[in-house]
NUMARVO-625791 format. One record per atom (N, C-alpha, C): atom name; x, y, z. Coordinates in nm, 2 decimals, padded with zeros to 4 digits, always signed. Example, Ala and Ser with C-alpha at 12.3 -4.5 7.8 and 13.67 -1.06 7.14 Angstrom:
% residues 2
+------+--------+--------+--------+
| site |      X |      Y |      Z |
+------+--------+--------+--------+
|    N | +01.32 | -00.57 | +00.78 |
|   CA | +01.23 | -00.45 | +00.78 |
|    C | +01.32 | -00.33 | +00.78 |
|    N | +01.28 | -00.22 | +00.71 |
|   CA | +01.37 | -00.11 | +00.71 |
|    C | +01.29 | +00.00 | +00.79 |
+------+--------+--------+--------+
END
This chain:
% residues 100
+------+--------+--------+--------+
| site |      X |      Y |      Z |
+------+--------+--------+--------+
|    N | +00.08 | -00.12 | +00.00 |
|   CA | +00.00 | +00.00 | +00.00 |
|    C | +00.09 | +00.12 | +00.00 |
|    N | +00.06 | +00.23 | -00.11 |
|   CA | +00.14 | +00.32 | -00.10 |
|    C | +00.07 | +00.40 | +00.00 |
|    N | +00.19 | +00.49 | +00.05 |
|   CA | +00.18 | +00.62 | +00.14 |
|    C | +00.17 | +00.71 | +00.12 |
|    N | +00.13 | +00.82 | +00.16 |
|   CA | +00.15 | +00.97 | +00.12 |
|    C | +00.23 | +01.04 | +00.29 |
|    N | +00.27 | +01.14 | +00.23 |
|   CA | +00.41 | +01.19 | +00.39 |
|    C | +00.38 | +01.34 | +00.40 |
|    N | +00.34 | +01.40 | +00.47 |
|   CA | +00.29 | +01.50 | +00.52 |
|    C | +00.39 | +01.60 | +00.66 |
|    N | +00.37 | +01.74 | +00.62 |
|   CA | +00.50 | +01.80 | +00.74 |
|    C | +00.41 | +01.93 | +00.77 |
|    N | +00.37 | +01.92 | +00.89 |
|   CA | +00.27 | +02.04 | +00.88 |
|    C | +00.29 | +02.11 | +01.05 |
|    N | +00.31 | +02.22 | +01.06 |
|   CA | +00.35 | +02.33 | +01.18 |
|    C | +00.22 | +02.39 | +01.23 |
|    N | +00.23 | +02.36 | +01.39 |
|   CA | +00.10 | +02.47 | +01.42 |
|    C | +00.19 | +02.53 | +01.53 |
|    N | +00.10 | +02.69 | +01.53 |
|   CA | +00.20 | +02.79 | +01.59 |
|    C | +00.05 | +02.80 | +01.77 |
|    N | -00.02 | +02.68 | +01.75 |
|   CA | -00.10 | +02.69 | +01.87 |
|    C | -00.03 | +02.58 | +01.97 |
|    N | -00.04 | +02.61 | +02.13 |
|   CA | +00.06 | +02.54 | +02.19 |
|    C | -00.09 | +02.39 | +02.24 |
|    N | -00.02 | +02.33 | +02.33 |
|   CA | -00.07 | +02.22 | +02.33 |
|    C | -00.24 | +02.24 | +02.40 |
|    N | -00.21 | +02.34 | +02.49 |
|   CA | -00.33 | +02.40 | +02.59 |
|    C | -00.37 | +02.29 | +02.76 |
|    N | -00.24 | +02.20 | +02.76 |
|   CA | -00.23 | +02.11 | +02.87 |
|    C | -00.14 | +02.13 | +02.98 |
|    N | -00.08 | +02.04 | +03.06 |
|   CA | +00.02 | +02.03 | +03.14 |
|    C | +00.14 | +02.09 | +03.02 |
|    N | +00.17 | +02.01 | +02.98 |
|   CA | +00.29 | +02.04 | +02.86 |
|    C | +00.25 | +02.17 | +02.78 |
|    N | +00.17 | +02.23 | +02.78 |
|   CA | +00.18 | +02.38 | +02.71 |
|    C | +00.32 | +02.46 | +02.70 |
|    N | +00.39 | +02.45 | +02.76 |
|   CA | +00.52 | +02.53 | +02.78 |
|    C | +00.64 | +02.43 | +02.66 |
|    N | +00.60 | +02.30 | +02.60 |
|   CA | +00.65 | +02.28 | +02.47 |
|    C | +00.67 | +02.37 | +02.39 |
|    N | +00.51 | +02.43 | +02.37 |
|   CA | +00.54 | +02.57 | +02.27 |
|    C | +00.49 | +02.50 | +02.16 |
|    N | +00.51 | +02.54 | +02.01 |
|   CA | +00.45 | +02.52 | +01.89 |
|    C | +00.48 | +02.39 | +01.88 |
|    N | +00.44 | +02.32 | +01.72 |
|   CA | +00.51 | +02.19 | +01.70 |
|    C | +00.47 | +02.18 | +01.56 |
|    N | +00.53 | +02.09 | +01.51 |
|   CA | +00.60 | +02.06 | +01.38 |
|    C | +00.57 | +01.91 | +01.38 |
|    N | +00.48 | +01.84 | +01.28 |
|   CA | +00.42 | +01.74 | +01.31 |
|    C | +00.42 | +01.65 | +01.17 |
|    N | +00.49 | +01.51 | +01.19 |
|   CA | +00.55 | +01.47 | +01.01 |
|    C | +00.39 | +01.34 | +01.05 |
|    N | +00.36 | +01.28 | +00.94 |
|   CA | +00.27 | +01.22 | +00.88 |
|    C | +00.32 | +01.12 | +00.78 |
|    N | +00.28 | +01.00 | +00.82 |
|   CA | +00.30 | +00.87 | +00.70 |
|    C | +00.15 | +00.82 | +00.70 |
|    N | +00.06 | +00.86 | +00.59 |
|   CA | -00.07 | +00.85 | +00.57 |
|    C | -00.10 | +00.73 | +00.49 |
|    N | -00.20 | +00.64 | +00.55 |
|   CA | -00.26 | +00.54 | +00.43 |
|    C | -00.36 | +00.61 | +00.30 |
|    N | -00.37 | +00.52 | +00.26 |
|   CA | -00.46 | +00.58 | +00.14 |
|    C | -00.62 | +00.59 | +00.19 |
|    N | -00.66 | +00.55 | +00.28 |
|   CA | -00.78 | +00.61 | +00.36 |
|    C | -00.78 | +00.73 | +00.48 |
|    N | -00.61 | +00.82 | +00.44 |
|   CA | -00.60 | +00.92 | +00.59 |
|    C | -00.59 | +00.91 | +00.70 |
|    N | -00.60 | +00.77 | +00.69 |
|   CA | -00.55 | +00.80 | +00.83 |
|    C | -00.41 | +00.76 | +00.87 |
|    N | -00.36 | +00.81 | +00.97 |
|   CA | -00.19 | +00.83 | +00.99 |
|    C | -00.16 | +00.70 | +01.03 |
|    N | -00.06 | +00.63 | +00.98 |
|   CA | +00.02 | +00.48 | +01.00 |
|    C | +00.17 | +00.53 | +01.09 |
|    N | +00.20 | +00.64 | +01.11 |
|   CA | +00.29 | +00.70 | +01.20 |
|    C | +00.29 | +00.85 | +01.19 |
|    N | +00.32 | +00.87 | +01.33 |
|   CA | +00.32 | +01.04 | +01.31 |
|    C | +00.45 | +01.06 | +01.41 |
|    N | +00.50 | +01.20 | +01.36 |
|   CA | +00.64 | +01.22 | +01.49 |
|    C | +00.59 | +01.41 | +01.54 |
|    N | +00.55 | +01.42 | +01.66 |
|   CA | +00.54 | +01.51 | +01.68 |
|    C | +00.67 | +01.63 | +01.76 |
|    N | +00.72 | +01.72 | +01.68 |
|   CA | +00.85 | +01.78 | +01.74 |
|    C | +00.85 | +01.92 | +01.83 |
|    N | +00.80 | +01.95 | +01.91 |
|   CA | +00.83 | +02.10 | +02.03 |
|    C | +00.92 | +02.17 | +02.03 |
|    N | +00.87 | +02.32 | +02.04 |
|   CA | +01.03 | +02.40 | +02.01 |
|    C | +01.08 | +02.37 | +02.16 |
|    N | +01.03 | +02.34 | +02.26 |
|   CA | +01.08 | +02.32 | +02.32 |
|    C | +01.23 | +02.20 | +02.38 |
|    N | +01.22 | +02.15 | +02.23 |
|   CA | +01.29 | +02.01 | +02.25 |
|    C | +01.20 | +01.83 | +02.25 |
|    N | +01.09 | +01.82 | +02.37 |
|   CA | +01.05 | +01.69 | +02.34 |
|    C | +01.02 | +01.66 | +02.20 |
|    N | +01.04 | +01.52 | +02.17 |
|   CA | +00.99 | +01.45 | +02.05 |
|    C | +00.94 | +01.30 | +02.08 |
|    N | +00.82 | +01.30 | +02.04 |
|   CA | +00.72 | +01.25 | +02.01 |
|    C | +00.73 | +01.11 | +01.90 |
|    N | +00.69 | +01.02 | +01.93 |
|   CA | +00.69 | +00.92 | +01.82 |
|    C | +00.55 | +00.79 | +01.80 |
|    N | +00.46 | +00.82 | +01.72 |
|   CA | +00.34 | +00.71 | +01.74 |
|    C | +00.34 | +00.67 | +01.59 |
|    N | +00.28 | +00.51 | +01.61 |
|   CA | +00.31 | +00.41 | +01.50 |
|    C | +00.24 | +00.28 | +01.57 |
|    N | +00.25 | +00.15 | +01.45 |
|   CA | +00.16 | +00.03 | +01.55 |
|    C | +00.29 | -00.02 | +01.63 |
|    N | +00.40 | -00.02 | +01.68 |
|   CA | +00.48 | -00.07 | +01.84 |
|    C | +00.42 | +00.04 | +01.90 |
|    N | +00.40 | +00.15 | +01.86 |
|   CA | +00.36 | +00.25 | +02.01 |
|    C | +00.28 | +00.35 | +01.98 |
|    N | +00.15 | +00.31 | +01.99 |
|   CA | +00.04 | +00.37 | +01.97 |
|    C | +00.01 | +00.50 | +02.04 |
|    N | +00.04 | +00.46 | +02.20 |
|   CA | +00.00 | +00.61 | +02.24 |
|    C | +00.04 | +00.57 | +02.39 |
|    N | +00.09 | +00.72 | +02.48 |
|   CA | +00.16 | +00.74 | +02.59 |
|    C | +00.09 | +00.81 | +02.70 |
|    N | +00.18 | +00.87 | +02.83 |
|   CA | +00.07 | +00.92 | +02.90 |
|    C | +00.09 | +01.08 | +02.82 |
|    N | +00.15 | +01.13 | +02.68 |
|   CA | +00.16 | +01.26 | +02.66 |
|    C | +00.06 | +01.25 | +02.53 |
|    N | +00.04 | +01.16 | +02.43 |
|   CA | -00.05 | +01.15 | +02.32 |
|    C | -00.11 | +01.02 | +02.24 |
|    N | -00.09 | +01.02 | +02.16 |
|   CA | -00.11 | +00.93 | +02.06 |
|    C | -00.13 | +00.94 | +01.93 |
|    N | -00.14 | +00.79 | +01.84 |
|   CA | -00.16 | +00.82 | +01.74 |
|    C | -00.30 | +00.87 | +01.69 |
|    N | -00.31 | +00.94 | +01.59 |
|   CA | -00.47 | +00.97 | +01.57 |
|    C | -00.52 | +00.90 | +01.49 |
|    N | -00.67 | +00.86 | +01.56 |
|   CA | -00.74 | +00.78 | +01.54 |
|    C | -00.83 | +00.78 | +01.44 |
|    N | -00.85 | +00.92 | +01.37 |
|   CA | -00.92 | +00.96 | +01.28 |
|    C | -00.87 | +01.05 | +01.15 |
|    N | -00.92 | +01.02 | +01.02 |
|   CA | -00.84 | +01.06 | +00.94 |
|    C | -00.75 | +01.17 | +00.93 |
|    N | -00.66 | +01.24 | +00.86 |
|   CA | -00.60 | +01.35 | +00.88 |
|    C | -00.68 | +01.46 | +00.78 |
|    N | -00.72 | +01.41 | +00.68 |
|   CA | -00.80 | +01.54 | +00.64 |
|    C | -00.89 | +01.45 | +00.59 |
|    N | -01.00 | +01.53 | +00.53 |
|   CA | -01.17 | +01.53 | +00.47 |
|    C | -01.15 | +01.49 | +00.33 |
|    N | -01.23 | +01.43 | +00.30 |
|   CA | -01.21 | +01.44 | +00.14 |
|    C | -01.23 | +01.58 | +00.08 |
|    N | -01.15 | +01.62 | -00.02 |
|   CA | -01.18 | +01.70 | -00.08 |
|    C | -01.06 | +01.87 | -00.03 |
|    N | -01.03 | +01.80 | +00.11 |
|   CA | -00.88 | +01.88 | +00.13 |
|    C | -00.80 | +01.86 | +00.06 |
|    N | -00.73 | +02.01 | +00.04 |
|   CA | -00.61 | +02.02 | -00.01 |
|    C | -00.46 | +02.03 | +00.07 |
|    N | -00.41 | +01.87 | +00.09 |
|   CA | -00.29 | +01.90 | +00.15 |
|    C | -00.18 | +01.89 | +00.07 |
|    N | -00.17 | +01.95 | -00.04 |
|   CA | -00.07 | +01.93 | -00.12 |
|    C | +00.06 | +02.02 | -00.11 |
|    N | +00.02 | +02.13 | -00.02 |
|   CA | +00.13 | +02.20 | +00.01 |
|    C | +00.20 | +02.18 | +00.13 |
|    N | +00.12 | +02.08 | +00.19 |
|   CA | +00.24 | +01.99 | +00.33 |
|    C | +00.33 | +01.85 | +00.27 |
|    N | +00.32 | +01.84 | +00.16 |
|   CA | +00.34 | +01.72 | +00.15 |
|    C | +00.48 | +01.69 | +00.12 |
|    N | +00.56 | +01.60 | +00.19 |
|   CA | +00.68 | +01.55 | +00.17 |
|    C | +00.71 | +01.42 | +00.09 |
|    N | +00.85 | +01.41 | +00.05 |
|   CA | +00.91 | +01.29 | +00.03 |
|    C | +00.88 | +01.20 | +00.18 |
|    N | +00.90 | +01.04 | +00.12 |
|   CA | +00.89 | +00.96 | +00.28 |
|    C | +01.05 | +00.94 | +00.27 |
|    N | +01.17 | +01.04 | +00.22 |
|   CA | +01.32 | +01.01 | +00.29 |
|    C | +01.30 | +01.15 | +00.40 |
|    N | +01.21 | +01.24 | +00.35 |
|   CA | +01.21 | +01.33 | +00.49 |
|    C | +01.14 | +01.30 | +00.55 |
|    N | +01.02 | +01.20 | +00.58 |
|   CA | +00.95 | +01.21 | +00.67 |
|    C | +01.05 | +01.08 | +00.76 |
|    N | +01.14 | +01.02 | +00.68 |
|   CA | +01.24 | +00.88 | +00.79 |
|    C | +01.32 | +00.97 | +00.81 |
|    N | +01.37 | +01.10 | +00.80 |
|   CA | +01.48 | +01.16 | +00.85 |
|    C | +01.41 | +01.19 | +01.00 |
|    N | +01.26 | +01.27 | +01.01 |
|   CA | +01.21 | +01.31 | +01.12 |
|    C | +01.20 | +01.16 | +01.18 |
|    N | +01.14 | +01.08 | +01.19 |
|   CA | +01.09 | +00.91 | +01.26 |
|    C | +01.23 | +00.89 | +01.34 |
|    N | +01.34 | +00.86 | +01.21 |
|   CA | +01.44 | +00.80 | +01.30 |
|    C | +01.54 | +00.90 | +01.44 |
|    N | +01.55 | +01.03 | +01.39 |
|   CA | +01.58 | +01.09 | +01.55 |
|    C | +01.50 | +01.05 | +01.64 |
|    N | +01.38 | +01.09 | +01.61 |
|   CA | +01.28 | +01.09 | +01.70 |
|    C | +01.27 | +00.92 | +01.82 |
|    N | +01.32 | +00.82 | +01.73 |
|   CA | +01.29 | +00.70 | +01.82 |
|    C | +01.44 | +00.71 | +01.89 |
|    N | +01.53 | +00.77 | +01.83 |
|   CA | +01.66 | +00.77 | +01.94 |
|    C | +01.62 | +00.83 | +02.05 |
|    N | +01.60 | +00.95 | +02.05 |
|   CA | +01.54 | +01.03 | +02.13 |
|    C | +01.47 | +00.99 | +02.25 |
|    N | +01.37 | +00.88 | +02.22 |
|   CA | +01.25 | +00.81 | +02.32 |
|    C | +01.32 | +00.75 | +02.37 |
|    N | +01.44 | +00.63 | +02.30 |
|   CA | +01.56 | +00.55 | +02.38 |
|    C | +01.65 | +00.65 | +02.49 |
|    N | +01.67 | +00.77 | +02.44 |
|   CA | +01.76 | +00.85 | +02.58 |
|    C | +01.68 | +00.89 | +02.67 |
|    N | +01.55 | +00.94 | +02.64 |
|   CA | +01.44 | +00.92 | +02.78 |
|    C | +01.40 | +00.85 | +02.88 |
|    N | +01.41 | +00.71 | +02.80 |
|   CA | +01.33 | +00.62 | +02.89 |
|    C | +01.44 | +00.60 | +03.04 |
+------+--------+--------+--------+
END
């Protein structure tokens, strides 16, 4: 099944305990029915984020459960190669290994 890879910034903060993350920068490996098969979410404040089927979801998020856009959205101006969306994935699981 091909993929589609998506890289999309929101400048709204989380509105939780973690609000002091700050914005986030958020990569997407979408099935062909939208919905996300892995997402890596990045904080300016440094955490990074990693959901996928080994790790679905934490006490900070998860993966989403529901499509990423509507039919008839236009995400064509988020859209990435999948060698940038493995450049964001693979820091990101190092990252979880220096946390844990």
């Amino acid at each position: 099944m091909p993929y589609r890879y998506y890289r999309r910034h929101w400048d709204d903060t989380r509105g939780d305990e973690f609000d002091a993350w700050g914005h986030s920068t958020w990569f997407f490996e979408v099935a062909d029915d939208g919905l996300p098969v892995r997402q890596v979410e990045m904080y300016a404040a440094g955490p990074v984020m990693r959901y996928g089927p080994d790790h679905e979801e934490d006490r900070y998020a998860g993966l989403s459960e529901a499509p990423l856009y509507e039919p008839g959205d236009d995400w064509s101006r988020f859209e990435i190669t999948e060698a940038e969306f493995e450049r964001a994935w693979k820091p990101a699981d190092q990252d979880r290994r220096r946390s844990m």
